[in-house]
C-alpha positions in Angstrom: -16.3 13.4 20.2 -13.7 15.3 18.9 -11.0 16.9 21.3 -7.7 19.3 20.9 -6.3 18.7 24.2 -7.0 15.0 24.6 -6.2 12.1 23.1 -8.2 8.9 22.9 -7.1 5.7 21.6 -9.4 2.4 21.8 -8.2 -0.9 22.4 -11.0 -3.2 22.2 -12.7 -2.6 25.4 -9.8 -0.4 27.1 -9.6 3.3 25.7 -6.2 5.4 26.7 -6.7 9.1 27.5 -4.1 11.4 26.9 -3.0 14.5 27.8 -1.8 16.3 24.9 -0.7 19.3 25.8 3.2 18.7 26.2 4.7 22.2 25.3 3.1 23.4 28.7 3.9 20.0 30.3 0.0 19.6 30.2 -1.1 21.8 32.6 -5.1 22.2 32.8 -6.2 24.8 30.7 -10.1 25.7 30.7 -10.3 23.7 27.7 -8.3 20.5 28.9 -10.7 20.4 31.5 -13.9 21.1 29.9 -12.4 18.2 27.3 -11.6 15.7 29.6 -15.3 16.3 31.6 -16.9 15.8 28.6 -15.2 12.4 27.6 -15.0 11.3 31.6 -19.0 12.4 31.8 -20.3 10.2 28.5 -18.4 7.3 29.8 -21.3 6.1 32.3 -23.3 5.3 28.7 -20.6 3.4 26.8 -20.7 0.3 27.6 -18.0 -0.4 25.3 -15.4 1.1 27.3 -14.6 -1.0 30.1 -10.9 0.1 31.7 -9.6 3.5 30.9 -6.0 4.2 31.2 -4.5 8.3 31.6 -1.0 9.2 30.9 0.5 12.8 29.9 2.3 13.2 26.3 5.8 14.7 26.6 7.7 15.4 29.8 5.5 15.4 32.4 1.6 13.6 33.4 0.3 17.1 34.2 1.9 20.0 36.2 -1.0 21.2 37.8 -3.1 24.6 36.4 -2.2 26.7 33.8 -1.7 30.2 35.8 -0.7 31.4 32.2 -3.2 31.1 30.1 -4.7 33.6 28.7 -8.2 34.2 29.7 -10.7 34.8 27.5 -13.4 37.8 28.1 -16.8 36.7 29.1 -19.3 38.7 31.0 -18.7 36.9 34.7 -17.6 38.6 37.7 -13.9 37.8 39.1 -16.4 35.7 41.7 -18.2 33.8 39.6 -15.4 33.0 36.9 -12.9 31.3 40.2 -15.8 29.6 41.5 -16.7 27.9 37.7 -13.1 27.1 37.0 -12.7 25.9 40.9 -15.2 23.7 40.7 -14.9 22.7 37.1 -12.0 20.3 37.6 -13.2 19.0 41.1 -16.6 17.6 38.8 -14.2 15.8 36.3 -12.5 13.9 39.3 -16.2 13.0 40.7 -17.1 12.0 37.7 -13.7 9.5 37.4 -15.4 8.4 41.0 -18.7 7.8 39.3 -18.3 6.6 35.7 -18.3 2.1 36.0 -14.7 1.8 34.4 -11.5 1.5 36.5 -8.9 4.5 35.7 -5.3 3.4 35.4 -3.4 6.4 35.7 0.7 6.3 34.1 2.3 8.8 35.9 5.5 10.5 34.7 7.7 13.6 35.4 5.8 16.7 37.7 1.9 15.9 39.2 1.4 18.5 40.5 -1.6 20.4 42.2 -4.4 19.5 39.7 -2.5 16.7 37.5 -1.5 14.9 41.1 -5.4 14.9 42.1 -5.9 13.0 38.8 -3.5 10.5 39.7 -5.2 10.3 43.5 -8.9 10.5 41.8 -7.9 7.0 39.5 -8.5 3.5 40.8 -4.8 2.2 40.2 -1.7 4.3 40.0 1.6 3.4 38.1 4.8 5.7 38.0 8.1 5.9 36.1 11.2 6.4 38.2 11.3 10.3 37.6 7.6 10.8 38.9 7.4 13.3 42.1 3.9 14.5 43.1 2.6 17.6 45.2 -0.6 19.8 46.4 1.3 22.7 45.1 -1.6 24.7 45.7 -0.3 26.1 49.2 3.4 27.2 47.4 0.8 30.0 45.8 -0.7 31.1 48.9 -4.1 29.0 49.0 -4.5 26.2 50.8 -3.2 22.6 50.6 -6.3 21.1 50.9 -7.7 22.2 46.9 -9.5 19.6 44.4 -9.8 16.4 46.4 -6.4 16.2 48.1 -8.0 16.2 51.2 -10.2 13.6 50.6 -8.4 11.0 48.8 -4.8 11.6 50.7 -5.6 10.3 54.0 -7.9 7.3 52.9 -4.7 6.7 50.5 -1.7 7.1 52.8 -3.4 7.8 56.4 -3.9 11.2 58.0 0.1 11.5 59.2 1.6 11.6 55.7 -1.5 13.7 54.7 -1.1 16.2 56.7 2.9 16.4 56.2 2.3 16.8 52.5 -0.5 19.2 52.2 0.7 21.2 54.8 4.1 21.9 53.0 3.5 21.3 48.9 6.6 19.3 49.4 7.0 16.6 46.8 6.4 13.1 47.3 8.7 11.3 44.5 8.2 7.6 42.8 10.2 5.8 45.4 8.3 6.8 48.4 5.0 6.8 47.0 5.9 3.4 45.7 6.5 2.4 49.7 4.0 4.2 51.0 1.2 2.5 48.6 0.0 5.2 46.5 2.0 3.7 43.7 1.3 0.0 42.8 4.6 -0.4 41.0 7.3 1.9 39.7 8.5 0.8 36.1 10.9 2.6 33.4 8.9 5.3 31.1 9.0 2.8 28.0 7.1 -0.2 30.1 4.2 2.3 31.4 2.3 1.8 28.7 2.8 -2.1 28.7 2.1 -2.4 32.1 -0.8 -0.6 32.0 -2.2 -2.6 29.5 -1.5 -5.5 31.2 -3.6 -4.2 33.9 -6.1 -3.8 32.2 -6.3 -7.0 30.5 -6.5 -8.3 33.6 -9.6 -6.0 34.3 -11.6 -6.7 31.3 -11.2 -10.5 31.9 -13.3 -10.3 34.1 -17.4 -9.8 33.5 -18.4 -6.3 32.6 -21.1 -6.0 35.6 -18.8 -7.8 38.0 -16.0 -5.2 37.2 -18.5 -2.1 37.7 -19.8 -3.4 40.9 -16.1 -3.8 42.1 -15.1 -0.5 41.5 -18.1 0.6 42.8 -18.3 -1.5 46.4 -14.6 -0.1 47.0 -15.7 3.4 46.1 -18.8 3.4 48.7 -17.2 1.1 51.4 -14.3 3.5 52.0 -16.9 5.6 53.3 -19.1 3.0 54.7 -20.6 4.1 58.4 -20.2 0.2 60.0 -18.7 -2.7 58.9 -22.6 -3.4 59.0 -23.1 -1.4 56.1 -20.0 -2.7 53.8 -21.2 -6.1 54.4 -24.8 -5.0 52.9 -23.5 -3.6 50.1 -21.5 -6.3 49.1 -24.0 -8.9 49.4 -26.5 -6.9 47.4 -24.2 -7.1 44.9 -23.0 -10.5 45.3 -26.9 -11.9 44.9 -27.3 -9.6 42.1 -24.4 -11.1 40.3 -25.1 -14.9 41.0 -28.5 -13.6 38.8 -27.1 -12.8 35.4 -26.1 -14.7 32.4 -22.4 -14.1 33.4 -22.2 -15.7 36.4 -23.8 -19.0 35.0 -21.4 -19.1 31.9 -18.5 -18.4 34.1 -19.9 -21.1 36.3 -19.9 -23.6 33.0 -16.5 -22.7 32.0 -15.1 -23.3 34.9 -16.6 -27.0 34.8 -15.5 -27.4 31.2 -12.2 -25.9 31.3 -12.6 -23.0 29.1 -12.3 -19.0 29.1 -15.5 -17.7 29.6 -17.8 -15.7 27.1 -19.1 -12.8 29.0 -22.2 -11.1 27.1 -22.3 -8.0 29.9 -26.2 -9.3 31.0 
């Protein structure tokens, strides 16, 4: 695929996303958004992908909508052209819930409104010093709760700190996210990248099914019913693991010593 907005750089198995968009501090334009759906979307085929890491070119990870853009004319009603763009965004972030690969988002500068629920909507979050964070959609007369914020906040930080943020837009900078727990670490701008990678490493280590099944136990079990139900899932997965290739040649590396060779079957 061939983007304007994005970037996408491959790794080997990892792929960083960028937001490239700096001169308006990468706020999400109609076509940043239909961009990124379309790469987020194709990524539950590619099997060559296995970790993706986001992070914002220039000053800032993403400051949120861009209430400046000029729209262009199409033939929708003032309805039907808020509800596409409203929902637009909110199917890219399912879709980052959906797609098998981890998302390790770098976050730098403003997050705010939109960009911060990208940062909520990825598996692991990493911030520079200067990161703050907000639901700025309230500080524009909406409401606070707007594309997933309300969702991913409270299982994140717990109702308390949920509720103080939405309810005010205030910001929530690198420091206190970092005690909090919505930040796994807070490193200096020029080791995001590095440490990311890192990560990710880590990750891809790891066998390709065993790494999708992860991310998506933790995804389902959050919202499990009973601890009944988060034990079934995970030993679903657990006996469908012990029943690939992967398992046995981790199995035999382990006895011999060796990094295994995963084959992803």
């Amino acid at each position: 695929m061939t983007f304007q907005t994005i970037r996408v750089e491959g790794r080997g198995p990892v792929e960083i996303v960028t937001l490239d968009r700096p001169a308006a501090l990468n706020a999400l334009s109609e076509q940043l958004v239909g961009e990124l759906g379309d790469y987020v979307c194709a990524l539950k085929h590619r099997r060559d992908v296995r970790v993706v890491i986001l992070r914002g070119e220039g000053r800032s990870f993403c400051a949120g909508l861009d209430i400046k853009e000029n729209r262009t004319e199409t033939n929708e009603t003032r309805f039907q052209r808020s509800w596409r763009v409203q929902t637009q965004l909110g199917d890219v972030l399912k879709a980052m819930r959906l797609a098998p690969q981890p998302f390790i988002a770098l976050g730098h500068g403003a997050a705010c409104g939109g960009g911060f629920s990208l940062m909520l909507a990825s598996d692991v979050r990493f911030g520079a010093p200067d990161l703050r964070m907000n639901a700025a959609y309230i500080k524009i007369g909406l409401g606070g709760a707007d594309i997933g914020s309300s969702y991913f906040l409270p299982r994140l930080v717990g109702a308390s700190l949920a509720a103080e943020l939405l309810l005010t837009g205030r910001f929530i900078h690198a420091d206190r996210a970092l005690r909090l727990g919505l930040l796994s670490d807070v490193v200096e701008p020029e080791k995001l990248l590095d440490t990311g990678l890192a990560l990710a490493d880590e990750m891809v280590a790891n066998s390709p099914y065993g790494l999708s099944l992860t991310k998506q136990a933790l995804n389902m079990n959050i919202d499990a019913p009973s601890i009944e139900s988060a034990f079934a899932i995970e030993d679903r997965q657990q006996v469908m693991l012990s029943e690939t290739f992967d398992h046995r040649e981790a199995m035999t590396a382990f006895v011999e010593k060796r990094p295994p060779v995963y084959q992803g079957r």
